[in-house]
TORSEVO-380111 format. One record per atom (N, C-alpha, C, CB): residue in one letter; x, y, z. Coordinates in steps of 0.05 Angstrom, whole numbers, plus 5000, padded with zeros to 4 digits. Glycine has a CB too. Example, Ala and Ser with C-alpha at 12.3 -4.5 7.8 and 13.67 -1.06 7.14 Angstrom:
2
A526448865156 A524649105156 A526449345156 A522649115181 S525749555142 S527349795143 S525850015157 S528249885114 
END
This chain:
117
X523450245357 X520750335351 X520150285322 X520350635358 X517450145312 X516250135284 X515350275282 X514849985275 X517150425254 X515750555246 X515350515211 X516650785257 X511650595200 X511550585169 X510150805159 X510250335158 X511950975138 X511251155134 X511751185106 X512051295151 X508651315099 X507351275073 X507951575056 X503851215079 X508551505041 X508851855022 X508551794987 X513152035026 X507351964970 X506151974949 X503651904939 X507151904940 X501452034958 X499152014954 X498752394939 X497551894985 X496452444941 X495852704918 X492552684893 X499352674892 X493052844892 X490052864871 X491552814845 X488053204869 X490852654832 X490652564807 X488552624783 X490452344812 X488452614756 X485452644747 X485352244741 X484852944709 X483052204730 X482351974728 X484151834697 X478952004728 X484751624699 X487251574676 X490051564683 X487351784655 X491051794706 X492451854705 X494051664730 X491952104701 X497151664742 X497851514752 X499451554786 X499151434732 X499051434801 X500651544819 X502751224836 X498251764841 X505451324845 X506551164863 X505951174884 X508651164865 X505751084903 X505551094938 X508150864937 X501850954958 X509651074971 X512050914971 X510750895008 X515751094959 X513350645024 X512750665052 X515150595054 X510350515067 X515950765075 X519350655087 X518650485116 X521951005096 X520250275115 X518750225138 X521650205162 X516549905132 X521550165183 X524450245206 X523050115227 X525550625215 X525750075243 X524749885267 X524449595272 X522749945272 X524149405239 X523949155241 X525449035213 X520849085244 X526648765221 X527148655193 X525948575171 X528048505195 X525948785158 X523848915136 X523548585116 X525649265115 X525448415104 X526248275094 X523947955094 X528948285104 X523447955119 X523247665128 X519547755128 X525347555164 X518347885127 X515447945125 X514347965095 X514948215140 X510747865100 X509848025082 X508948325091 X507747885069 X508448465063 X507648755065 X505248725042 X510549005058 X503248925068 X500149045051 X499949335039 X497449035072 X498349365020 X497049575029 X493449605029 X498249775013 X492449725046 X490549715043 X488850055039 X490149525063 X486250035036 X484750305030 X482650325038 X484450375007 X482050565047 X479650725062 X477750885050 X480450895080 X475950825026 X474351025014 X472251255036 X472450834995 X472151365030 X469551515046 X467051415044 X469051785036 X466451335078 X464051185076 X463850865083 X463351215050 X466950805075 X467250565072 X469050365092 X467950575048 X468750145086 X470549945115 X473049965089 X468749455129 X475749875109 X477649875100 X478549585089 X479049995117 X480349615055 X479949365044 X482549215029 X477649405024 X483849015036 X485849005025 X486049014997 X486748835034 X488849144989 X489249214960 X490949024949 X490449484955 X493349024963 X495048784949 X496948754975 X496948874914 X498148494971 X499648414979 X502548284974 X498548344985 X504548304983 X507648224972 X509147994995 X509948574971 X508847764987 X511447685010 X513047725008 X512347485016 X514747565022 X517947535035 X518147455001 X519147235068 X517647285001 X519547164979 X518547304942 X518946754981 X516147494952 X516047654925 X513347544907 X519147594906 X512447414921 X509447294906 X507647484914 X508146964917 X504747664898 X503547834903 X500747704896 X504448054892 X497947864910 X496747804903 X494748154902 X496447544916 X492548074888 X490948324895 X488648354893 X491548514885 X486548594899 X483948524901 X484248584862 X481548734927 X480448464860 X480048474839 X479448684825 X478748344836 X478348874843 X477949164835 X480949274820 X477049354865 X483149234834 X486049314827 X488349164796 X487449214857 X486248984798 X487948794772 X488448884753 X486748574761 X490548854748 X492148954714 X491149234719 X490548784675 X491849334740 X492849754751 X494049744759 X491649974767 X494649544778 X497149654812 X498849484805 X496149564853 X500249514816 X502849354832 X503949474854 X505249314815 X504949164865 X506149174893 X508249124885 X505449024916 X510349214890 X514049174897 X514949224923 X516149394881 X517849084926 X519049124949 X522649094943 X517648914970 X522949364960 X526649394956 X527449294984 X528249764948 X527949134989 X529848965014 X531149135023 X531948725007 X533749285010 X536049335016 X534949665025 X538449254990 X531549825012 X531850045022 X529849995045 X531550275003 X529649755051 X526349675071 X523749925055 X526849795120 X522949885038 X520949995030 X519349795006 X521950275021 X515949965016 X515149754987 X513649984981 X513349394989 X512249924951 X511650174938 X508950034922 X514350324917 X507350194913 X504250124904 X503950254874 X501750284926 X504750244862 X504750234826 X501050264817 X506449814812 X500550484818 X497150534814 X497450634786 X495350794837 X496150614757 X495750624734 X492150604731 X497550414721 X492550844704 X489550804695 X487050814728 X489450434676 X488851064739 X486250984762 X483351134764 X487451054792 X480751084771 X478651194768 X477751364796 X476850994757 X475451494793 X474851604814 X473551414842 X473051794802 X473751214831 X471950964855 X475550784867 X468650604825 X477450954860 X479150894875 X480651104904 X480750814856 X478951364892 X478851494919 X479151424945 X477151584920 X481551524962 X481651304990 X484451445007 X482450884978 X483551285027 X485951345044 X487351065046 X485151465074 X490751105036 X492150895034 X493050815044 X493050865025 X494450625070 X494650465088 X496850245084 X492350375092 X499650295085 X502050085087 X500949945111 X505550215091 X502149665107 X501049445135 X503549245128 X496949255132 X503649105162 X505548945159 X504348745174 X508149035167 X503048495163 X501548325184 X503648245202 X499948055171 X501348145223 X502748035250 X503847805241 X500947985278 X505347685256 X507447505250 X508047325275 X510047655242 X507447055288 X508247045305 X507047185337 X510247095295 X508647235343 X508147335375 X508347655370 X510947205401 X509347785344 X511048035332 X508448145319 X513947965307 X506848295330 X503848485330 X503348565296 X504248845354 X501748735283 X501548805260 X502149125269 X498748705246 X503149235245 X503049515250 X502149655220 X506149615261 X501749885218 X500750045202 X501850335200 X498350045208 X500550495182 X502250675178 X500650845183 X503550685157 X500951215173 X498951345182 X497451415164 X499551525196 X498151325137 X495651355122 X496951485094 X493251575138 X496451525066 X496651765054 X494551835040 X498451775039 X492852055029 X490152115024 X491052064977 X488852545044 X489951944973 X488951924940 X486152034931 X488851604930 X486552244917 X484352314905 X484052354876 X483652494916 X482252214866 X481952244838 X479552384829 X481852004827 X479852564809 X478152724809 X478752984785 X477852784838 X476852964766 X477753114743 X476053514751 X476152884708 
END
């Protein structure tokens, strides 16, 4: 069974920083890329960044020079490096593992970020 599961989301004030981690189980964590994406209130859901297999990232523009994406192989987890964040990053955060092949996409259940002084 896949499973991805998201932990270190929390209220923040604005400036201030938070990790989001996702463990992920059930697949060979190694050989994929990994997303995350976010859910403002109100809003369609939007990719944030992305990490391949081999460690090349990319991200939206809203996120540039704040986030980072990493990934630990050996603990199957990847983690979301948020800095300097504002209140228009408010959201629900979303580990993703695109589909691959014939091998479906899966998702996680979410963790809630709120910024807010």
């Amino acid at each position: 069974q896949v499973q991805l599961v998201e932990s270190g989301g929390g209220l923040v004030q604005p400036g201030g920083s938070l990790r989001l981690s996702c463990k992920v189980s059930g697949i060979i964590f190694s050989i994929y890329s990994m997303g995350w994406y976010r859910q403002g209130p109100g809003k369609q859901r939007e990719l944030v960044a992305i990490i391949t297999s081999g460690g090349s990232t990319n991200y939206a523009d809203s996120v540039k020079d704040r986030f980072t994406i990493s990934r630990d192989n050996a603990k199957k987890t990847v983690y979301l490096q948020m800095n300097s964040l504002k209140p228009e990053d408010t959201a629900v955060y979303y580990c993703h593992r695109p589909s691959s092949g014939k091998s479906p996409a899966y998702w996680g259940q979410g963790t809630q970020v709120t910024v807010s002084s």
